[in-house]
C-alpha positions in Angstrom: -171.6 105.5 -121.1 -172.8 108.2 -123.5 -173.8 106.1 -126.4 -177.3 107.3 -128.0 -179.6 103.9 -126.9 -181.1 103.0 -131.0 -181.6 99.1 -130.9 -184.4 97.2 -129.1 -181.7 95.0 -127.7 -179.5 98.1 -126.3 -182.8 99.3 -124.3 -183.4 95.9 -122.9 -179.7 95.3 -122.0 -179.8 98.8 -120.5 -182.4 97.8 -118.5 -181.5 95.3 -116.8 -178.3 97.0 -116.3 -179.7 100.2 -114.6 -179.6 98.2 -111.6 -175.5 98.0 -110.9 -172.9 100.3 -110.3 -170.6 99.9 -113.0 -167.8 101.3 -115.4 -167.1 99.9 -119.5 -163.5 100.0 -119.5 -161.9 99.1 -123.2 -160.0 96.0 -123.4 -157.6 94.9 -126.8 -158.1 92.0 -128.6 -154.6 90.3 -127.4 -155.4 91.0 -123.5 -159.5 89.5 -124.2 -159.1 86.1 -125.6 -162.0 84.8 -124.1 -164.5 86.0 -126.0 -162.5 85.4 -129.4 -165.7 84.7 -132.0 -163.8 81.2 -132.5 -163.8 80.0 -129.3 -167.8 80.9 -129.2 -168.3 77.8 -131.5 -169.5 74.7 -130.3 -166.9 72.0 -129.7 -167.5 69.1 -132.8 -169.6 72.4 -134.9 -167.8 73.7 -138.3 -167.6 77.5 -139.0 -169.0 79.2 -141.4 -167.4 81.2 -144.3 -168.4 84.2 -145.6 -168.5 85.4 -149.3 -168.5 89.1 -150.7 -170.2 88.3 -154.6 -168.1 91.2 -156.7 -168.2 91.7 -160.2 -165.7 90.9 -162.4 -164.6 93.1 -165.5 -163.4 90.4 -167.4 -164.7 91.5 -170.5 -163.2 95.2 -171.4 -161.1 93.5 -174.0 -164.9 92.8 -175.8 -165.8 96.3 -175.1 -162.7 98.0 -176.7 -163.3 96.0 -179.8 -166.9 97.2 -179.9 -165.5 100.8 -179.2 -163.3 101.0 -182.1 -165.9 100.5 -184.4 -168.3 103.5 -183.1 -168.5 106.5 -185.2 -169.7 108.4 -181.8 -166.7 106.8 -180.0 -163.9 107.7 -182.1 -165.1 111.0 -182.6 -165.4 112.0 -179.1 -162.2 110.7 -178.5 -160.4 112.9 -181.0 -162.4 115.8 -179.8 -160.9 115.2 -175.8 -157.5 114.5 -177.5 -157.2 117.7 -179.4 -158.8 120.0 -176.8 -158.1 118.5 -173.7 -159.2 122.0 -171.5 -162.8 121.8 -173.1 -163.9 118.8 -171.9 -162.3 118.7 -168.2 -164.8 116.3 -166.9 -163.2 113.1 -169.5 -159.7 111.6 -169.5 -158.4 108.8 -171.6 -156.7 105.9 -170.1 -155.5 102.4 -171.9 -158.0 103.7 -175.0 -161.0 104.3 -172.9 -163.1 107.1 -172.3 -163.0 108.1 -168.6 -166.1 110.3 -166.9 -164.5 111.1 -163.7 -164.1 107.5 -162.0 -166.3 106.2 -164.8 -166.0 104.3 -168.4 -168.2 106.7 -170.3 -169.9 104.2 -173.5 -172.0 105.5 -176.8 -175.5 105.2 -176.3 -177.0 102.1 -177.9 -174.0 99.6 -178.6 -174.7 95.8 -178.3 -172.5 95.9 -174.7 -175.0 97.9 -173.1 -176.7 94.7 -173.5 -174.1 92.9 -171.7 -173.2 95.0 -169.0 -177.4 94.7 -167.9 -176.8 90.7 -168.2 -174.0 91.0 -166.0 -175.2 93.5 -163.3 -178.7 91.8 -162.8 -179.5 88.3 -164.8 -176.4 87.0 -163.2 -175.9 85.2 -160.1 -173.8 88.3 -159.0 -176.4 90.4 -160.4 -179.1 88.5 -157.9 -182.1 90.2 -160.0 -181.9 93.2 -158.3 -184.0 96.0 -158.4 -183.6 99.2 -160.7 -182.2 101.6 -157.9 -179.6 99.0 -157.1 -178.7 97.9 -160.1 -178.5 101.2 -161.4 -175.9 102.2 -158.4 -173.8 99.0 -159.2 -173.5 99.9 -162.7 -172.7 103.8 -162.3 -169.8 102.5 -160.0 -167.9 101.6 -163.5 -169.5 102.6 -166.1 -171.9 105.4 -167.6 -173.5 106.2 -170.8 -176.5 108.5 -172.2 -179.9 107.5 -171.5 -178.7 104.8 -169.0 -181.4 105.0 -165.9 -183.9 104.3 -169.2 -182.4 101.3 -170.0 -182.0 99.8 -166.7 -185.9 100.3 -166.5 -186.4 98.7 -169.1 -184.4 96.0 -168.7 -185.1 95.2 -165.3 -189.3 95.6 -166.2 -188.8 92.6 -169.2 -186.6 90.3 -167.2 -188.9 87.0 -167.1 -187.4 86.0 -163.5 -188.2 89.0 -161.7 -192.1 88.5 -161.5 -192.0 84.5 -161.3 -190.0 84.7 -158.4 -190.6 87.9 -156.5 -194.1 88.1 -155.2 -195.7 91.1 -153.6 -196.1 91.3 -149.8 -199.0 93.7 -150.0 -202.5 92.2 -148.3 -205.2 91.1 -151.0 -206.8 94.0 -152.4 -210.9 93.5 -151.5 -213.8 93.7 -153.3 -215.3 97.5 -154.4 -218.1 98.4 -152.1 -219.4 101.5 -154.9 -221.9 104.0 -153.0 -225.7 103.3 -154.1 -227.2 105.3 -156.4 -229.1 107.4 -155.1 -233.2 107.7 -156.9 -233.9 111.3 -155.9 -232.7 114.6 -155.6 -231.1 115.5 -152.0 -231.6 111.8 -150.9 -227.5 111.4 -150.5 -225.3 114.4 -149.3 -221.9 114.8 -149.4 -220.3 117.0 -146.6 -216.7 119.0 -146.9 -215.0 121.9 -145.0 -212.6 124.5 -147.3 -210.7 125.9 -144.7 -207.9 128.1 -144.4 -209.4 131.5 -146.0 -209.4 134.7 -145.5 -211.6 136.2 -142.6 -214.4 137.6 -143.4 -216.8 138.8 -140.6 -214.9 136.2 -138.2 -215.3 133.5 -140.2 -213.1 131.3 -142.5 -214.2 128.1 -143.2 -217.0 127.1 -145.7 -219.1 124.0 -145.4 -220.2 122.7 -149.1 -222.9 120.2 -149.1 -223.3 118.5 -152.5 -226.6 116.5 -153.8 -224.9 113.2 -155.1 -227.6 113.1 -157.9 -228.4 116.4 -159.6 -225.2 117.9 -158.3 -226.7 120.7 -156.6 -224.7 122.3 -154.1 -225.5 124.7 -150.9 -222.7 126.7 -148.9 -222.6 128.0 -145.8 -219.8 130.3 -143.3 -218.1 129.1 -140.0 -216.1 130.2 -137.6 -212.3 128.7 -137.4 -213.3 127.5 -134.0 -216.8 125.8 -135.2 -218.4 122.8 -132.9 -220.4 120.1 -134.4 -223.6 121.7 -133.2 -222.7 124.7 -134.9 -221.7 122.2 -137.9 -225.5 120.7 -137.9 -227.5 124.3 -137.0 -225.9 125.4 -140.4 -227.0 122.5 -142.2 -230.4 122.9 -141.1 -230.2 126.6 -141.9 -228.9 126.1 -145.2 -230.3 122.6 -146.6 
């Protein structure tokens, strides 16, 4: 009874029950049968299953034979071995290079390449964006420079654009101010407010030829009017 109201269809619902005198008493799933989701289908209808796409890491045997041929690999990997207390953020496990939950990789090796295929091109990947599949590879795996490559990867994929389309409304045609022929033929008006007082006022109305460039500025009151806004354009201009 004192759930925060968030959805449209929680306010309409609340509506219409405003009306009664009533009490929400909890009931388990044994003792409430009734409205079991299975007995909601249609007699003669089939149900539906539901499938949670996850990727696979079927290919770490690939990686480790790409590790053990990196210079920057096998160094770092004998630096974390012999001084285990200066890098407390890395751990080795089954010959890889651990960043916290994380398989930490050299920047630039070809399975950089592979894990980009795999987390975007893929039918897993779905051709995500770069946030997202930028948060689905930093789930496993990190290496230097990776947000740059994920950019860069997602911005040449050749699917993307052919299949994803912009929802924005067609931009219009420019409608360019005329040029004006003559001095102080077309004014520009704009308030700088926000200053200092001085003698009551703080705000300063600049009025700007659009032609020679020429500009005139006068004081107002924080409290000005648009009669007090055109008197000092008459007084000033």
């Amino acid at each position: 009874m004192t759930q925060i109201i968030q959805t449209p269809e929680q306010k309409m619902y609340l509506a219409r029950l405003m009306g009664y005198d009533y009490c929400i008493q909890y009931r388990s799933s044994n003792t409430n049968l009734v409205v079991d989701a299975l007995s909601r289908l249609k007699e003669g209808s089939e149900g539906t299953m539901l499938l949670l796409p996850v990727p696979c890491l079927t290919f770490l045997d690939e990686l480790k034979k790409q590790l053990i041929q990196e210079p920057t690999f096998i160094e770092f990997k004998k630096n974390i071995l012999a001084q285990p207390t200066a890098f407390p953020e890395y751990s080795i496990t089954r010959g890889l290079i651990l960043q916290g939950n994380q398989i930490w990789l050299p920047e630039g090796i070809p399975f950089i390449q592979t894990l980009l295929m795999e987390y975007h091109s893929t039918p897993t990947g779905g051709h995500m964006g770069v946030a997202k599949t930028l948060a689905r590879i930093t789930e496993n795996f990190y290496w230097p420079g990776i947000r740059k490559d994920v950019k860069q990867f997602v911005a040449a994929c050749v699917d993307c654009p052919q299949t994803k389309y912009e929802t924005k409304k067609a931009a219009g045609l420019l409608c360019p101010l005329p040029v004006p022929l003559q001095p102080w033929e077309d004014l520009s008006l704009d308030f700088i407010t926000g200053l200092p007082s001085f003698r009551g006022n703080t705000t300063i109305l600049v009025v700007v030829d659009r032609f020679s460039k020429g500009i005139h500025l006068g004081m107002l009151p924080t409290q000005h009017s648009a009669h007090s806004v055109a008197v000092l354009f008459m007084e000033i201009v």
